[in-house]
Z-matrix of the N, CA and C atoms (Angstrom, degrees):
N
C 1 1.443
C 2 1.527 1 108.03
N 3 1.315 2 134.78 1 95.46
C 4 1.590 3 124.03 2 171.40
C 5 1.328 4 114.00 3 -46.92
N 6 1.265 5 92.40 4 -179.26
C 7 1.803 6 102.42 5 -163.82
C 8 1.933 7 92.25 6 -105.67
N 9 0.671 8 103.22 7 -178.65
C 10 2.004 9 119.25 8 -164.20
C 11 1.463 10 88.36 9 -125.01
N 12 1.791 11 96.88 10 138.62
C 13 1.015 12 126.34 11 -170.33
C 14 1.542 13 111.89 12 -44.31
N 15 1.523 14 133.42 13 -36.22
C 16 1.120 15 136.91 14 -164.93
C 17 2.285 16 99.50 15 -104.71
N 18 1.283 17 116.16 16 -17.59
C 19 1.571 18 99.18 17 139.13
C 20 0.992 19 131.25 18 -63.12
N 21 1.106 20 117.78 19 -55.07
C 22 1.537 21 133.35 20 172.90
C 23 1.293 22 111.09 21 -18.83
N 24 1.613 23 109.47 22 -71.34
C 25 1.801 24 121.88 23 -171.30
C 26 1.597 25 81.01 24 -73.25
N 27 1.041 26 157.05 25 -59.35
C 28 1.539 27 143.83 26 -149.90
C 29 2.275 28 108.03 27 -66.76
N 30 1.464 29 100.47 28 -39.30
C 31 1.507 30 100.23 29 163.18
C 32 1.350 31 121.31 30 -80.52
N 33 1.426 32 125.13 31 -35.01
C 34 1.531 33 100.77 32 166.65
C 35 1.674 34 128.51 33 -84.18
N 36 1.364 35 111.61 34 6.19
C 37 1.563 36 140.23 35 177.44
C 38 1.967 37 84.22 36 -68.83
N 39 1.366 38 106.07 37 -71.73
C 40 1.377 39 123.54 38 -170.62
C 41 1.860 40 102.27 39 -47.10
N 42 1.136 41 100.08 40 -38.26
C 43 1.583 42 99.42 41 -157.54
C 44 1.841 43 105.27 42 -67.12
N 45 1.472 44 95.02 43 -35.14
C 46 1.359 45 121.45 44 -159.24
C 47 1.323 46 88.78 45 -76.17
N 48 1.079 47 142.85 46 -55.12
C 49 1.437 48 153.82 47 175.26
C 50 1.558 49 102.41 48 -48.74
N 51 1.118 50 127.62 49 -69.41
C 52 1.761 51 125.60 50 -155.39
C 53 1.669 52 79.04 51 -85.19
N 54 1.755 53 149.06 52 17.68
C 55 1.506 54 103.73 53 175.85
C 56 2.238 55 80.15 54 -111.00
N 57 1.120 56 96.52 55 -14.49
C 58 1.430 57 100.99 56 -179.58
C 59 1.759 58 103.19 57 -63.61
N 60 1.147 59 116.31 58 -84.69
C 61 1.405 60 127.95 59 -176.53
C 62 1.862 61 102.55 60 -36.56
N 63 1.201 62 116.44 61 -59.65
C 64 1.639 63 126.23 62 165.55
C 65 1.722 64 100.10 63 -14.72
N 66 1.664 65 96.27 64 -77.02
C 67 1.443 66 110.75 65 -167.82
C 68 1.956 67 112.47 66 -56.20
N 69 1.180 68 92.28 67 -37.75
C 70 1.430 69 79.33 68 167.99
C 71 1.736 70 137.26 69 -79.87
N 72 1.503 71 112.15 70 -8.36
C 73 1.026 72 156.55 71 176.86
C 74 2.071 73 89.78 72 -58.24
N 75 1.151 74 86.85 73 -79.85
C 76 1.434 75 111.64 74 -156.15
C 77 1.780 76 100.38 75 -66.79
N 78 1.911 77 122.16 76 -41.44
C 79 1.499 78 108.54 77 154.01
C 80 0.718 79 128.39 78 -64.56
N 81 1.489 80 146.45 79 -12.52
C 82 0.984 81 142.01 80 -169.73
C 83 1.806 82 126.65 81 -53.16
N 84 1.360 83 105.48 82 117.24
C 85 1.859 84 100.87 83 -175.92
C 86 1.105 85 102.28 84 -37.87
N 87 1.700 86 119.75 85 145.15
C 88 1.097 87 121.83 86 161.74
C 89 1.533 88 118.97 87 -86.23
N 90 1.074 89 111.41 88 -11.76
C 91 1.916 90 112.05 89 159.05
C 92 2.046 91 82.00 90 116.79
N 93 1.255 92 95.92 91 -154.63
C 94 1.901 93 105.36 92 -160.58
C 95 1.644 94 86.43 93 -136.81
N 96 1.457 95 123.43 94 61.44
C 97 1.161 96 133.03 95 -168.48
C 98 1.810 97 97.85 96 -164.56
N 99 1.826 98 106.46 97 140.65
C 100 1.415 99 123.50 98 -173.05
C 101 1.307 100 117.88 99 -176.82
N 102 1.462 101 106.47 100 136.42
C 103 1.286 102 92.31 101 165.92
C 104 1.499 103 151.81 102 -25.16
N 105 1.031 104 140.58 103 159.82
C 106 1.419 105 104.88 104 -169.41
C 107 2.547 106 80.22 105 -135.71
N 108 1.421 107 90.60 106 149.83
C 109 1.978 108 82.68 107 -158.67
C 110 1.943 109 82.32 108 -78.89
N 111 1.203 110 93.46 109 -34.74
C 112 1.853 111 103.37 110 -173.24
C 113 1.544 112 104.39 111 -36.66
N 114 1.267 113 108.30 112 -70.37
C 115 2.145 114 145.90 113 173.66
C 116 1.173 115 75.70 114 -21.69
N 117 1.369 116 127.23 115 -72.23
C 118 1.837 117 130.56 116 -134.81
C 119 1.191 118 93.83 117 -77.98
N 120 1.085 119 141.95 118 -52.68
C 121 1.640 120 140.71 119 -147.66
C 122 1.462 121 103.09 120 -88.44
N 123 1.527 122 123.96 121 -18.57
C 124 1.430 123 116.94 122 166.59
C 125 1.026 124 107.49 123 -83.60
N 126 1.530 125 114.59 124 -51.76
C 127 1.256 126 107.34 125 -179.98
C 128 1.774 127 125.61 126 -47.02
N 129 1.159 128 99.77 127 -39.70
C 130 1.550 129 92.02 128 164.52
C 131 1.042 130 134.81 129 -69.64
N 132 1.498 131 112.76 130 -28.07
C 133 1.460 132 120.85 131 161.41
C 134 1.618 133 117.95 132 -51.81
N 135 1.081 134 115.18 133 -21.63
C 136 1.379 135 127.54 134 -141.81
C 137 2.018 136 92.80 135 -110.90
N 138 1.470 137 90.49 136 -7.88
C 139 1.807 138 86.92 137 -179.48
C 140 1.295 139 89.00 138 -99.30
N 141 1.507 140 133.36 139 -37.31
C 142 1.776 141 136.89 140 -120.78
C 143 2.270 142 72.98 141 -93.05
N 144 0.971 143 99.48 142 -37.38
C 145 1.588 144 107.11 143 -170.62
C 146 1.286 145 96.50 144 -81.35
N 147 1.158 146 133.21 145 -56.46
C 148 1.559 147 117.40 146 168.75
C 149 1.425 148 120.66 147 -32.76
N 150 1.434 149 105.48 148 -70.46
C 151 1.531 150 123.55 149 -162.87
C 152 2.206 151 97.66 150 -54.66
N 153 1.244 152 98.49 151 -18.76
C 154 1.976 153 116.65 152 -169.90
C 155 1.586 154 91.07 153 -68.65
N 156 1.316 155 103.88 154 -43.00
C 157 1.873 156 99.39 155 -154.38
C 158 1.471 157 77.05 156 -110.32
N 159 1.081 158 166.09 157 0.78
C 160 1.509 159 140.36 158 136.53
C 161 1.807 160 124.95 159 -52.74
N 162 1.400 161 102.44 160 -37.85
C 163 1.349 162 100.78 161 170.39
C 164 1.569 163 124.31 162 -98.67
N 165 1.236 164 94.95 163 -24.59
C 166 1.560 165 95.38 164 138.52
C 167 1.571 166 139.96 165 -25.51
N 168 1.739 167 98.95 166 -61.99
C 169 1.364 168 105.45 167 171.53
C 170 1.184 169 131.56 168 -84.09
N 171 1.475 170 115.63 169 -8.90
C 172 1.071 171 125.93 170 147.77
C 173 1.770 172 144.69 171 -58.03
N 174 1.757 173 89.17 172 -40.51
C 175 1.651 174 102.58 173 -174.54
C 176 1.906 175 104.17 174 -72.05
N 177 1.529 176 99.74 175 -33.70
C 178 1.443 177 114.02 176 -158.25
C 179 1.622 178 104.86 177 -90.86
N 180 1.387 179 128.22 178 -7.28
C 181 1.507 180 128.41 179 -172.73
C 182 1.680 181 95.56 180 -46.19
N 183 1.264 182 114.60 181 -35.38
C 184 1.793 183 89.20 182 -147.76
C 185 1.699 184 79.91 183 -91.87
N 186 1.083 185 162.89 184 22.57
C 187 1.374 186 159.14 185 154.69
C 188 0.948 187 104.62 186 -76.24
N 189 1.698 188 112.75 187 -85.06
C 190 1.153 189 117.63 188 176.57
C 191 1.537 190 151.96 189 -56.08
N 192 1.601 191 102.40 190 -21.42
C 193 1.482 192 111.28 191 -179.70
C 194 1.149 193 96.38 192 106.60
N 195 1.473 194 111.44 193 154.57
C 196 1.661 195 129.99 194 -177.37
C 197 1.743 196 107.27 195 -72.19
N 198 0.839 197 124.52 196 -30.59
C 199 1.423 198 142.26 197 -170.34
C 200 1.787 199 83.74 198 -59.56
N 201 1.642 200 119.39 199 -98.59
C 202 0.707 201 162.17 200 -156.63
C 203 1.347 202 91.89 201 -45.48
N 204 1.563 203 145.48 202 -57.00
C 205 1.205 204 157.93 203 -158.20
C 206 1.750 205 94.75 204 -83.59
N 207 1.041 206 109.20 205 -63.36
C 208 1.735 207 91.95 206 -175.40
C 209 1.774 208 110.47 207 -89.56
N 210 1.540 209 123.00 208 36.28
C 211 0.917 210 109.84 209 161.11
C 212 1.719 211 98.68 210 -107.17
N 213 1.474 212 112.43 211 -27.61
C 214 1.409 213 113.42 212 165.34
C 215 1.754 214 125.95 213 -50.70
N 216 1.271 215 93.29 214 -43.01
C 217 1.441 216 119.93 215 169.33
C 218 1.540 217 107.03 216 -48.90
N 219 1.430 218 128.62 217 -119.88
C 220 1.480 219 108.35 218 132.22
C 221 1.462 220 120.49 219 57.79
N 222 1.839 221 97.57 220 -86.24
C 223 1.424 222 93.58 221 -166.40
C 224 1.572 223 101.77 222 -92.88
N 225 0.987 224 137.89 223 -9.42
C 226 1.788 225 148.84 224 139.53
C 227 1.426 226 101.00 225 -23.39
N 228 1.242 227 117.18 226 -75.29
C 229 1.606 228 142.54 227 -131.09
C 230 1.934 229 69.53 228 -68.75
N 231 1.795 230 111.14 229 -81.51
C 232 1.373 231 116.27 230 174.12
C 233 1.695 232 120.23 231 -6.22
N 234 1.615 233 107.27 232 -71.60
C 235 1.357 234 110.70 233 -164.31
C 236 1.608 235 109.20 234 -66.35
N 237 1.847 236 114.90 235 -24.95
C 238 1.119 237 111.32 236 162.20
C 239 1.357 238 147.76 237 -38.63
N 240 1.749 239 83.37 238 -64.66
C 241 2.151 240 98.59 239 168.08
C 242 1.330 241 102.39 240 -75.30
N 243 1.426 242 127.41 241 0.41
C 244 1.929 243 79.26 242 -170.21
C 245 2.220 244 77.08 243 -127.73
N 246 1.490 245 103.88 244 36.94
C 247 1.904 246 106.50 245 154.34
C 248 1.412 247 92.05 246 -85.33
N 249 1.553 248 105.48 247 -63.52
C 250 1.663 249 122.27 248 -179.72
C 251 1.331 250 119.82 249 -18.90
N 252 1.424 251 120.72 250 -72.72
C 253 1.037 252 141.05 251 162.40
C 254 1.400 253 124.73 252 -19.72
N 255 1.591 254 111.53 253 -65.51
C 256 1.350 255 142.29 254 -173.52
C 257 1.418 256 100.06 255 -62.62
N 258 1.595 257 124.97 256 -47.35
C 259 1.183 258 115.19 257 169.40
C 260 0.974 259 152.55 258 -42.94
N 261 1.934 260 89.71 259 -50.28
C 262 1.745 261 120.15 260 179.81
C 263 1.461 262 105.66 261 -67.36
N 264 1.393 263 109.05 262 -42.92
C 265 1.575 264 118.35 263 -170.24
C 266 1.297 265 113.70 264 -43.45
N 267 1.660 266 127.76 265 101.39
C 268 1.370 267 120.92 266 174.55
C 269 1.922 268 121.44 267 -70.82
N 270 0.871 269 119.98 268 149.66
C 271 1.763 270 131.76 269 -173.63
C 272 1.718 271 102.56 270 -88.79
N 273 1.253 272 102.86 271 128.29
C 274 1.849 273 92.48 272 153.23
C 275 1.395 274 119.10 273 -80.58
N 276 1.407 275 104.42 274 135.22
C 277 1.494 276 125.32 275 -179.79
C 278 1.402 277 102.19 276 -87.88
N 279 2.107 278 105.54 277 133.43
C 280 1.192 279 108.83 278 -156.29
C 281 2.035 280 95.29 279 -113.02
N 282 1.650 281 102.10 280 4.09
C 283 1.310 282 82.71 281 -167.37
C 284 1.724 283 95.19 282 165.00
N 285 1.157 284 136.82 283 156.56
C 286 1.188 285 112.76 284 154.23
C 287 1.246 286 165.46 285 -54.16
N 288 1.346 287 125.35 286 123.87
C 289 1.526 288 116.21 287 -122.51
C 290 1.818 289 96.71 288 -103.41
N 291 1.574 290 118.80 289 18.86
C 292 1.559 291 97.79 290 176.25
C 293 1.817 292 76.05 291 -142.25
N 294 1.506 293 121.41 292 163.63
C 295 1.339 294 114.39 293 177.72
C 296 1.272 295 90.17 294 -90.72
N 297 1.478 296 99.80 295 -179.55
C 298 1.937 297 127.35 296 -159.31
C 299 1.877 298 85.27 297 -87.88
N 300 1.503 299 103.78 298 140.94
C 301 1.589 300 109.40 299 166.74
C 302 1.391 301 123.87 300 -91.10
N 303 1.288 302 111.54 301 157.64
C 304 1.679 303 92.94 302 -174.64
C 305 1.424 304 116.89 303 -93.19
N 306 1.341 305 108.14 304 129.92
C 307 1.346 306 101.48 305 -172.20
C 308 1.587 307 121.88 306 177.98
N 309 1.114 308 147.32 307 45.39
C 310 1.131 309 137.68 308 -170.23
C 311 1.328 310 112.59 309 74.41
N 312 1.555 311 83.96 310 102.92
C 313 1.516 312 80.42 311 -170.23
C 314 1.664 313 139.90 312 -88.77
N 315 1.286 314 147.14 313 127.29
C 316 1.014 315 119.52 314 -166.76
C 317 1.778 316 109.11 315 -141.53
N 318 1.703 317 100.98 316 161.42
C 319 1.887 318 99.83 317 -159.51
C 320 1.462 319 93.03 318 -46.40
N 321 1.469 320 96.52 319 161.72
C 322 1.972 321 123.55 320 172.76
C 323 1.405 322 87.83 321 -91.60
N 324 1.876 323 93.94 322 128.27
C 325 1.303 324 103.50 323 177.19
C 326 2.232 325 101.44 324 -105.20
N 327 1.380 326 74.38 325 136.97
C 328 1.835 327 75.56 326 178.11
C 329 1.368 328 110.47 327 -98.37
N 330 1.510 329 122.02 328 134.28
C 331 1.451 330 120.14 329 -153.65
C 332 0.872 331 94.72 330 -58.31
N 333 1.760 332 129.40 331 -52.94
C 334 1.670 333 128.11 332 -136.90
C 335 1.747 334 98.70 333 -56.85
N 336 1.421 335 103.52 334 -25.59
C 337 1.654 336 102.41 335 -175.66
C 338 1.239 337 127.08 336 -103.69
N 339 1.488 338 115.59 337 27.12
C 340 1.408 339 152.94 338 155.70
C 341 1.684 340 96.55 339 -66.74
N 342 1.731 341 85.12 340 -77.16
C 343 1.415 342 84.73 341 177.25
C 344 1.667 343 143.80 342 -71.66
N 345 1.412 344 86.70 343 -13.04
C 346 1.627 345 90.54 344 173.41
C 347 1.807 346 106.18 345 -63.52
N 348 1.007 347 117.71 346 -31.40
C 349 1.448 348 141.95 347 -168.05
C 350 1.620 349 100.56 348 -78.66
N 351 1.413 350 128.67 349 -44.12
C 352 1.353 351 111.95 350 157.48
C 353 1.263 352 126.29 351 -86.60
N 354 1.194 353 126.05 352 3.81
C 355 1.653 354 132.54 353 159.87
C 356 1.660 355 120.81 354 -72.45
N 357 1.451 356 87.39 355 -49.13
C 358 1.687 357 93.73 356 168.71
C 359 1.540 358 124.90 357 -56.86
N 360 1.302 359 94.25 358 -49.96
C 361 1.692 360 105.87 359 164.59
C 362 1.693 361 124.22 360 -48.46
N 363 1.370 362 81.60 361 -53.38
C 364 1.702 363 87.93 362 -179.85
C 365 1.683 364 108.44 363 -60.37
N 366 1.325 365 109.59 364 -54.63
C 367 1.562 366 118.85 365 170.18
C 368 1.109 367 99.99 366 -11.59
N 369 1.840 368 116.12 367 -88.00
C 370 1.445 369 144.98 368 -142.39
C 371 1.370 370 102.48 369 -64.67
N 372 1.597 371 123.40 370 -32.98
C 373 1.568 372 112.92 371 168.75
C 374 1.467 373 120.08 372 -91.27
N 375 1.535 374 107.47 373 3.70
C 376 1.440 375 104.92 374 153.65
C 377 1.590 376 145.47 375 -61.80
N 378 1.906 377 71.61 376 -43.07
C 379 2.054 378 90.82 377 -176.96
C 380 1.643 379 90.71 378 -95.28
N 381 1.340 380 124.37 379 4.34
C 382 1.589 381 98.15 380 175.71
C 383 1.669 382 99.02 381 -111.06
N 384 1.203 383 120.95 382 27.82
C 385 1.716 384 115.55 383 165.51
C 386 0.995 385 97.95 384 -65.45
């Protein structure tokens, strides 16, 4: 069943709208904040040692006593969320983080205007369908 002349203009109204908002979506600065690879690798360390003294307190309850086993537990569960944490936690970036190589030199391209540059593009083969 096609759509009627006045859907029609109401879905490509819509289309025009979600590829606009999209595009701004997608330039948008990402702020002076990033992962950090250091953050991640403790932080994972920081679960692999968690998850160690969780089953720990588990394997060892009947040795040690219930007390003793879920305070290990506990302190597992602890070192767990806050590897997690440590991971997710992004760093502020103070500057560029590898030095410049030598070599021919050429302008610093700033992503956001990578992408402004495929938005525009995309634009221009929008309005030229």
């Amino acid at each position: 069943m096609p759509l009627s002349e006045q859907e029609q203009r109401l879905l490509d109204e819509m289309e025009r709208h979600l590829l606009h908002n999209d595009a701004d979506i997608v330039s948008a600065p990402s702020g002076d904040r990033a992962l950090s690879y250091r953050n991640l690798v403790y932080g994972a360390v920081l679960l692999l040692v968690g998850i160690g003294a969780l089953v720990a307190g588990v394997a060892l309850g009947g040795q040690l006593g219930a007390v003793a086993s879920i305070i290990i537990g506990v302190i597992g569960f602890v070192a767990m969320l806050g590897g997690v944490i440590l991971a997710a936690t992004p760093v502020r970036r103070n500057g560029p983080a590898r030095p410049a190589k030598s070599g021919p030199a050429k302008a610093p391209e700033n992503p956001s205007s990578f992408m402004d540059r495929m938005n525009d593009r995309w634009d221009r083969r929008q309005d030229g369908r």
